[in-house]
Backbone as numpy.savetxt, mean C-alpha at the origin, in Angstrom:
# Nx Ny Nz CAx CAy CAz Cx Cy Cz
11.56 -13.82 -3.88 10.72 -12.63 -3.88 11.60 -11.39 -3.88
11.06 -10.25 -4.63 11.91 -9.16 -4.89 11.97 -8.22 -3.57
12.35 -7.33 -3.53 12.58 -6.55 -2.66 11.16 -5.65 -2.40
10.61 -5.38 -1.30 9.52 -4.46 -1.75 9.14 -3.11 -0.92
8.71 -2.26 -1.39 9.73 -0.79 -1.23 8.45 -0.33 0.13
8.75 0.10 1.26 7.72 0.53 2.11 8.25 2.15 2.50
7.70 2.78 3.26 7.86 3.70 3.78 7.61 3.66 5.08
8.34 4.24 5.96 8.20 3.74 7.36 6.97 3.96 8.08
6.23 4.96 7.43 4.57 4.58 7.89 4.35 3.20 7.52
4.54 2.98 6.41 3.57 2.03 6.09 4.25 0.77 6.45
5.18 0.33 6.62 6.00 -0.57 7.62 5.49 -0.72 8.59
5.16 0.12 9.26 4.50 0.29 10.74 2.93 -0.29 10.50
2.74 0.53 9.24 0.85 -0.10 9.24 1.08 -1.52 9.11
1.94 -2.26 8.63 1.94 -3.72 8.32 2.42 -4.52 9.35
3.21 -3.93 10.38 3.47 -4.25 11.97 1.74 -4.94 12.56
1.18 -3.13 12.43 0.17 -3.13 13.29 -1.25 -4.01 12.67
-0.91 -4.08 11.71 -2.00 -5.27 10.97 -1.88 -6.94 11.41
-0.03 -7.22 11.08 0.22 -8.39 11.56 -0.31 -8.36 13.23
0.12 -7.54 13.69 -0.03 -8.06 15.09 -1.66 -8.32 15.58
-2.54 -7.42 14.75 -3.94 -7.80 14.91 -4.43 -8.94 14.60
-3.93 -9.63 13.56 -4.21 -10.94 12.76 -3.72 -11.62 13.46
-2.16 -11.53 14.53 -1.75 -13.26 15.32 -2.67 -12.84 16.88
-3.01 -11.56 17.21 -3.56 -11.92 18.65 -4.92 -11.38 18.62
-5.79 -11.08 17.47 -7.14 -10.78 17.37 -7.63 -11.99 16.62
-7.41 -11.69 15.51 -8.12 -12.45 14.53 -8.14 -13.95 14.72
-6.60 -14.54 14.62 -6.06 -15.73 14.60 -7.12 -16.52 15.74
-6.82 -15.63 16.74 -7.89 -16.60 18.42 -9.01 -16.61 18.13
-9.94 -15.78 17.32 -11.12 -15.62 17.24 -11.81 -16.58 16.31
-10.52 -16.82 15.19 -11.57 -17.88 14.48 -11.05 -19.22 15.09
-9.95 -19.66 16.05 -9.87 -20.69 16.70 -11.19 -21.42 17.35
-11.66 -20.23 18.14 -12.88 -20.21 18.88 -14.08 -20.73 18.34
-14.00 -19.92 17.07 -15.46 -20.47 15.87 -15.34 -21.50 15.83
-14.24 -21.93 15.72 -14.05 -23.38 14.33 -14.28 -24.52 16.01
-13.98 -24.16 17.56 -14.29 -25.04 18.04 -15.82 -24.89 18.41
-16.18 -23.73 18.50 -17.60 -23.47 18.64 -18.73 -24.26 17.72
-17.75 -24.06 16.53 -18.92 -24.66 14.97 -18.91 -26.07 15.31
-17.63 -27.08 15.84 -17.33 -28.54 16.27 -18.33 -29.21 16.99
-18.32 -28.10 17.94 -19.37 -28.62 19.16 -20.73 -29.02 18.24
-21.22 -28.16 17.94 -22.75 -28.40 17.05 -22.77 -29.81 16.49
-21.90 -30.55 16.21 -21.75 -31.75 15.90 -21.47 -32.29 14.47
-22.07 -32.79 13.64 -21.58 -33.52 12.20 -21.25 -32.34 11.26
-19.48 -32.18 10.98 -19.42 -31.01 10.56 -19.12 -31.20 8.50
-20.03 -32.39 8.55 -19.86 -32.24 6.59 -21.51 -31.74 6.56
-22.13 -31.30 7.29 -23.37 -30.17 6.88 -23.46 -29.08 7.83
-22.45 -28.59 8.29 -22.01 -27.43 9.23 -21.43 -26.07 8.52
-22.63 -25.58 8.20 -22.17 -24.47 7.22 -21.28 -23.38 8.52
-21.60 -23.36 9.64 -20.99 -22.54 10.09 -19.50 -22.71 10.77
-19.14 -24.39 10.36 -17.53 -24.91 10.25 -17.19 -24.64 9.35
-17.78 -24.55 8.16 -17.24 -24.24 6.82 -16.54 -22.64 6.61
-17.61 -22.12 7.04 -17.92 -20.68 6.95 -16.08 -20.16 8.02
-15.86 -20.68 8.91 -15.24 -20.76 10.23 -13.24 -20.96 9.21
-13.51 -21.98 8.98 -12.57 -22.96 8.25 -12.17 -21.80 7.46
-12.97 -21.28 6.17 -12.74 -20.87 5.34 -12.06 -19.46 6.07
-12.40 -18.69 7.08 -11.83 -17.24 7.43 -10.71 -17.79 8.32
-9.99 -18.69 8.46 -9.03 -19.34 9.07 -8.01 -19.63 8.00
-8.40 -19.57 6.67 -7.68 -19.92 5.73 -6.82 -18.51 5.10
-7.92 -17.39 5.12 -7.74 -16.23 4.52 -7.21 -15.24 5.78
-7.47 -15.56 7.01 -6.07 -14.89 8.01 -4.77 -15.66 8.10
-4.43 -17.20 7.96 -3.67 -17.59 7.67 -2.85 -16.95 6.88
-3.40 -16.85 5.64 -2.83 -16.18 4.25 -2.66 -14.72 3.86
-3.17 -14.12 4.59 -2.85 -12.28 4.74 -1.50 -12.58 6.03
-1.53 -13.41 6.93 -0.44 -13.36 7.93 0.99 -13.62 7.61
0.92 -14.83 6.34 1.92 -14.99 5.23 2.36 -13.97 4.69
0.96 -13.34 3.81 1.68 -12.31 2.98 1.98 -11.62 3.13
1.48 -10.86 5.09 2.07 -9.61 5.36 3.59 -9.55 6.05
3.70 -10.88 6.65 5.49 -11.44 6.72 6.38 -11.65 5.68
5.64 -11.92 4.67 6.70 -11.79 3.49 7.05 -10.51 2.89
6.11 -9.33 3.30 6.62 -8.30 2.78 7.33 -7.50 4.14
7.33 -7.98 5.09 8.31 -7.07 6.07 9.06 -7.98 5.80
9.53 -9.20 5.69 10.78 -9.36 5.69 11.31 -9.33 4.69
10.91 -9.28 3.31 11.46 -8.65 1.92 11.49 -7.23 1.94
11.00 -6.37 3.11 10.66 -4.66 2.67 12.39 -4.31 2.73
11.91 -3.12 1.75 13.00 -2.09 1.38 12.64 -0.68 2.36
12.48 -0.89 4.12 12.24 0.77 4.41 12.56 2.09 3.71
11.93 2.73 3.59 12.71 3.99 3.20 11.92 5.07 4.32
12.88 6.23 4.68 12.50 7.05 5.35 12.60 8.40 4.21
11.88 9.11 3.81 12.02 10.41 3.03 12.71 11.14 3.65
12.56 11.35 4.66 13.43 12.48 5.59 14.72 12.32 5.29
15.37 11.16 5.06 16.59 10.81 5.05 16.75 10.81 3.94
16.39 11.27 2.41 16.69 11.14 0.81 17.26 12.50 0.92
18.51 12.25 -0.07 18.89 12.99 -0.56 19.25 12.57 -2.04
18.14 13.13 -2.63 17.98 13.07 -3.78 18.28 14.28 -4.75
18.17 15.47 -4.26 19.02 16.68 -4.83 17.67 17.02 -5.75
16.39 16.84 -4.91 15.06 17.80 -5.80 14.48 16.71 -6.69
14.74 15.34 -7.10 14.23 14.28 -7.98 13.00 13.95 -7.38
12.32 13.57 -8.55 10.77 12.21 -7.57 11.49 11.48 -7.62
11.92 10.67 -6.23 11.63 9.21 -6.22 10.77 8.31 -5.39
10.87 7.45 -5.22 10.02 6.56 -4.03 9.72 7.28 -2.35
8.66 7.75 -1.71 8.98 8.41 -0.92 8.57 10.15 -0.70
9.09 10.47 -2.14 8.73 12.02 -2.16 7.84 12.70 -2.36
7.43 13.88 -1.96 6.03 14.23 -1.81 5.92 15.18 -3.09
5.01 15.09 -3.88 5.19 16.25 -5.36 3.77 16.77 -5.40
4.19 17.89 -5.63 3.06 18.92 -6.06 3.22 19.14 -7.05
2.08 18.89 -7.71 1.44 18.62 -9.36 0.42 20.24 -9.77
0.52 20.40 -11.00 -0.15 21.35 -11.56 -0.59 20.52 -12.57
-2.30 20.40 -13.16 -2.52 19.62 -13.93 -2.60 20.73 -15.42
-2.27 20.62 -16.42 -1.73 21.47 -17.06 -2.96 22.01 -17.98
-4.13 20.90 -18.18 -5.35 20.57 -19.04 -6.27 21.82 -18.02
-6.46 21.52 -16.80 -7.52 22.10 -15.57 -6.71 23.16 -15.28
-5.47 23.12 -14.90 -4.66 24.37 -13.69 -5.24 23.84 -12.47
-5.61 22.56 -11.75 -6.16 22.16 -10.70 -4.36 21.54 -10.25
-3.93 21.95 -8.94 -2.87 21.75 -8.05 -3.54 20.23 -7.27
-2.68 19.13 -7.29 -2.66 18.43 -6.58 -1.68 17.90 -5.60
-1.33 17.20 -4.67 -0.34 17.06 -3.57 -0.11 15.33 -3.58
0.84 14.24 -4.32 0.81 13.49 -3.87 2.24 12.65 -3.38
2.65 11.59 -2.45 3.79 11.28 -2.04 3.63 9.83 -3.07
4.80 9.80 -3.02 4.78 8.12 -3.65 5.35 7.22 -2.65
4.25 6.36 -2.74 4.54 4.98 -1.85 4.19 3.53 -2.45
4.72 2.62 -1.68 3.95 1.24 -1.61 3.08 1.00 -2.42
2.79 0.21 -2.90 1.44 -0.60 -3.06 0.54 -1.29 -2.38
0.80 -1.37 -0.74 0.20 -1.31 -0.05 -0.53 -0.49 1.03
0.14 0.93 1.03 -0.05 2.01 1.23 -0.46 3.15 0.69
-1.01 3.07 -0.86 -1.43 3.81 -1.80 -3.07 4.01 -1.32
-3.22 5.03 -1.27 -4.53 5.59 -0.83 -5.10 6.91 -1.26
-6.00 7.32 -2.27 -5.72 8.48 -3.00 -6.40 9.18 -2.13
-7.23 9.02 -1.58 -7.82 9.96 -0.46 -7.01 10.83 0.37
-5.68 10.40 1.02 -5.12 10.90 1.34 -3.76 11.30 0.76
-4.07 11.03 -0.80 -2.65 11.78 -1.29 -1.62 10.70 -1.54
-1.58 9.76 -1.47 -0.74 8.68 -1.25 -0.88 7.40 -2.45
0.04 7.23 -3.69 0.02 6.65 -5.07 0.83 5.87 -4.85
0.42 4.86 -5.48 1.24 3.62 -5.55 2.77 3.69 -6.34
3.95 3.41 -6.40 4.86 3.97 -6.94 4.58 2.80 -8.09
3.93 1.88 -8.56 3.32 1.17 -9.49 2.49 2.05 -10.40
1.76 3.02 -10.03 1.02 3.66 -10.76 1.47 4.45 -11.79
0.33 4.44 -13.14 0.79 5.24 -14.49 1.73 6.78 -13.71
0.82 7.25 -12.83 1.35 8.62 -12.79 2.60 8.52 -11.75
2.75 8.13 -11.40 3.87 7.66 -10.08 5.57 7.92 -10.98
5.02 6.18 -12.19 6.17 6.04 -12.98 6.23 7.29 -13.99
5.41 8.06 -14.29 5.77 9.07 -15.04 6.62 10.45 -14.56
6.41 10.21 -13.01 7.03 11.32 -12.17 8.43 11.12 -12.27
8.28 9.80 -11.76 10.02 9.57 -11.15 11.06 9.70 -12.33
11.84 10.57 -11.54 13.50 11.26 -12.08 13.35 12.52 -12.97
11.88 13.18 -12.41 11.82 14.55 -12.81 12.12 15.64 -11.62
12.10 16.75 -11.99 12.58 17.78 -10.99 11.52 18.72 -11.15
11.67 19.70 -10.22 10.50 21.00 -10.15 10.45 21.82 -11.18
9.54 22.04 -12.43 9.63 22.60 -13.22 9.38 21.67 -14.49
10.14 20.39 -14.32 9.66 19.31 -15.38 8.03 19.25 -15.63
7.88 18.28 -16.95 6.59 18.08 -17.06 6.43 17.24 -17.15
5.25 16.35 -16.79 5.48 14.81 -16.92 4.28 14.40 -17.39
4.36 13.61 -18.61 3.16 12.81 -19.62 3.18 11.84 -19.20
1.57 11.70 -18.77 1.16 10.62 -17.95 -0.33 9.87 -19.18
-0.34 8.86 -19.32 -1.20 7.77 -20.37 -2.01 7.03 -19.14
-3.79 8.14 -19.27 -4.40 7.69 -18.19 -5.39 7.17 -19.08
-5.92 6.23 -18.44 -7.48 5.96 -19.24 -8.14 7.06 -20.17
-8.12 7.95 -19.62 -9.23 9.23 -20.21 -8.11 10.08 -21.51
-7.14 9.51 -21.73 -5.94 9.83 -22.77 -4.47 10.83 -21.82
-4.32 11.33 -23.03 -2.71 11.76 -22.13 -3.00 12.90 -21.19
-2.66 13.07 -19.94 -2.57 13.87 -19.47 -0.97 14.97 -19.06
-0.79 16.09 -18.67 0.12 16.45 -18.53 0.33 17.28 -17.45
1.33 16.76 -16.38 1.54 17.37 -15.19 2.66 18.50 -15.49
2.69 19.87 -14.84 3.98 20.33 -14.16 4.53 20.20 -12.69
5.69 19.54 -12.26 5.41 19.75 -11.51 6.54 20.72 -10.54
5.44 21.07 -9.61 5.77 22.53 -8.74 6.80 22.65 -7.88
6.28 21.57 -7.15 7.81 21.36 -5.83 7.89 19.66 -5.67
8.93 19.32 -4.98 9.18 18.21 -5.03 9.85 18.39 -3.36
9.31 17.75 -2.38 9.86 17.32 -0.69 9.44 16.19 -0.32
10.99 16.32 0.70 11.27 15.08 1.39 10.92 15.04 2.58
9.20 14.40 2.55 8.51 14.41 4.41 8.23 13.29 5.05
């Protein structure tokens, strides 16, 4: 498995997720699955099934969220010195060039991408169109709705 790029928030959100899944979740469907037992013949026990099956899918988020802390690449922005570039991490203020509408977003994770709060997947069309531009660049971005074109304004490390 490749390396996979977090930001120390979001490192932390995947801390605080794992740890909900081994001492919340994990006990809770223990409980079901002996709760559903008790009821008795469990090949028509929809609610062993039901039990079983969310035992399978915290199992498997508990996997996948250990495989990405122990493959993560932390990065702290504070600590880039990148000399004014987007890269992974950095926070860019966008001018959309079509509207003149200013937007604010950091690039992160793919598990931490959340547009609500500003926060793009560094996977994303517009993400990869940013990175290794500087303040003042423009960056052609190929969105669904056709090309769009950013300037962008400032570029920080928060």
């Amino acid at each position: 498995m490749s390396k996979v790029p977090l930001t120390v928030t979001g490192a932390e959100l995947l801390r605080q997720e794992l740890h909900n899944l081994k001492t919340v979740e994990r006990p809770s469907v223990i409980a079901a699955i002996a709760e559903a037992r008790s009821h008795g013949d469990l090949s028509e026990n929809a609610e062993y099934d039901a039990a079983k099956e969310r035992q399978s899918f915290v199992e498997g988020r508990i996997a996948e969220v250990e495989g990405k802390l122990g493959n993560g690449l932390i990065i702290d922005p504070k600590l880039l010195d990148a000399e004014g570039r987007c890269v992974f991490g950095a926070t860019v203020e966008l001018e959309d060039l079509e509207g003149g509408t200013k937007v604010t977003y950091q690039i992160v994770g793919d598990d931490e991408a959340d547009i609500k709060q500003g926060k793009i997947s560094i996977s994303s069309p517009i993400a990869r169109a940013l990175i290794g531009k500087f303040a003042g660049d423009v960056a052609e971005v190929q969105a669904p709705g056709g090309l769009r074109e950013y300037e962008v304004l400032d570029v920080k490390y928060i």
